[in-house]
C-alpha positions in Angstrom: 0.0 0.0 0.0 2.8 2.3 0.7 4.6 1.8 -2.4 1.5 2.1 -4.3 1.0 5.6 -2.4 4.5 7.1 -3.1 4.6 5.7 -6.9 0.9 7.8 -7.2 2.3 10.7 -5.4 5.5 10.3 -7.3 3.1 10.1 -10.8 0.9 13.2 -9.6 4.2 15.0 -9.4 5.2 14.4 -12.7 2.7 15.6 -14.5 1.8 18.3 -12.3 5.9 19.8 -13.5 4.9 18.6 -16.9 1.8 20.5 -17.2 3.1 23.5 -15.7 6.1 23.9 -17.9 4.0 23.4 -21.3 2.0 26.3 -20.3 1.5 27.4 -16.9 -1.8 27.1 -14.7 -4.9 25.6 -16.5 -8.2 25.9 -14.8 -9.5 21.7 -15.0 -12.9 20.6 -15.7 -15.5 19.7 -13.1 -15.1 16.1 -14.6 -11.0 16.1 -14.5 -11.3 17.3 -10.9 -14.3 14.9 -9.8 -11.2 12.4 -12.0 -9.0 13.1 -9.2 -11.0 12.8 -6.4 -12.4 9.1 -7.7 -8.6 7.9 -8.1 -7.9 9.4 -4.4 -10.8 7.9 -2.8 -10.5 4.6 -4.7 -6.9 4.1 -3.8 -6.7 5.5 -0.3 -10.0 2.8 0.4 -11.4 0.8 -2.0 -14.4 1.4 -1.7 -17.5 -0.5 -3.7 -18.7 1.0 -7.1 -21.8 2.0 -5.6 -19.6 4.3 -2.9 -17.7 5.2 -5.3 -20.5 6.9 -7.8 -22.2 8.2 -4.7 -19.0 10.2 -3.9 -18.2 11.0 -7.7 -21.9 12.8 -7.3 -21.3 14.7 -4.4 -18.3 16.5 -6.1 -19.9 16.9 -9.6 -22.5 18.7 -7.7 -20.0 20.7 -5.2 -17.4 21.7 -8.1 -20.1 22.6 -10.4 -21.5 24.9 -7.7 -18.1 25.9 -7.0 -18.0 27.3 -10.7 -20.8 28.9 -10.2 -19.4 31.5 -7.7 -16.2 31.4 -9.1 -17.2 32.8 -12.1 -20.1 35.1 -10.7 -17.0 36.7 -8.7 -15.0 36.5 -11.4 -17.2 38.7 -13.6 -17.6 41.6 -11.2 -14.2 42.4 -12.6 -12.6 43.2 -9.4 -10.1 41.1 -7.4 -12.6 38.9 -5.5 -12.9 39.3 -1.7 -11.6 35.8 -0.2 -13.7 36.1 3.3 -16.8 36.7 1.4 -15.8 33.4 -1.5 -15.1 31.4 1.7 -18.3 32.4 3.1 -20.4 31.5 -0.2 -18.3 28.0 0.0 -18.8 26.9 3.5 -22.4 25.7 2.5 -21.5 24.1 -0.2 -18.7 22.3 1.9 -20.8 21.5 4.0 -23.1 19.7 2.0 -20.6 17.9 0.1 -19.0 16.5 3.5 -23.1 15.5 4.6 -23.0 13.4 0.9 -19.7 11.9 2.0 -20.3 10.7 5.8 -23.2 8.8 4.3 -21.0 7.2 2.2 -17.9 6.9 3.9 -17.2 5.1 7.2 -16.2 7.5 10.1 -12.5 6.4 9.5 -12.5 6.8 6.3 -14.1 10.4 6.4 -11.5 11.2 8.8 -8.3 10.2 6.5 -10.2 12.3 4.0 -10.6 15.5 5.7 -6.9 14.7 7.3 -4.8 13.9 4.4 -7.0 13.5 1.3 -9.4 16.7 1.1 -5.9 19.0 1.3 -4.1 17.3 -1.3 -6.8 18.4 -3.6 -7.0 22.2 -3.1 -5.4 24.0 -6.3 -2.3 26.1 -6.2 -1.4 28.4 -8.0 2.3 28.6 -9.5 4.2 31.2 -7.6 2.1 31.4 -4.6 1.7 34.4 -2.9 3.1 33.8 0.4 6.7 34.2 -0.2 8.4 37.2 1.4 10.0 39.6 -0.9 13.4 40.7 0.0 14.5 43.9 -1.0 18.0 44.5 -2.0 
């Protein structure tokens, strides 16, 4: 299991370095994200195919939403306010983890929240938290 954990980490990694050097950050698709989760999910706990569908709905519907108010903030052409996104998430979230404790055992809702649910969140290339050191 462990090998099987660092060869997909070690995968992820590659193409995550070869996407970004053919052309920089690429907003994904609901379905390549709900993609991502499913592989996660399935290899982390191996779950049945009914499981697994039940959780490949409750992202569709939460990345879809996500979208949603992405692209509503997105179009008041300003730089969106992050307390107020979060806010307009945490619903959604919310939802979305109901969907999955349904499914999931208690353990298994845990190692996703804990280790899983983190990996997932996009980053940006170059970040933003780095300190800038004057000359």
């Amino acid at each position: 299991m462990l090998k099987k954990s660092i060869l997909a980490a070690s995968f992820s990694l590659v193409l995550a370095v070869a996407a970004n050097a053919q052309g920089g950050f690429q907003r994904r698709t609901v379905e390549e994200r709900v993609q991502t989760v499913h592989q996660k999910i399935d290899s982390a706990f191996k779950p049945s195919a009914e499981v697994l569908t039940k959780v490949d709905a409750a992202f569709k519907t939460y990345y879809t939403e996500q979208d949603k108010i992405m692209a509503e903030s997105r179009s008041e052409g300003q730089r969106p306010d992050m307390d107020a996104l979060r806010k307009k998430m945490e619903p959604l979230i919310d939802a979305r983890d109901k969907e999955l404790k349904a499914v999931l055992t208690e353990d298994q809702f845990k190692k996703f929240k804990d280790e899983i649910e983190p990996s997932l969140r996009q980053r940006r290339p170059g970040g933003g938290n780095e300190r800038r050191r004057d000359g």
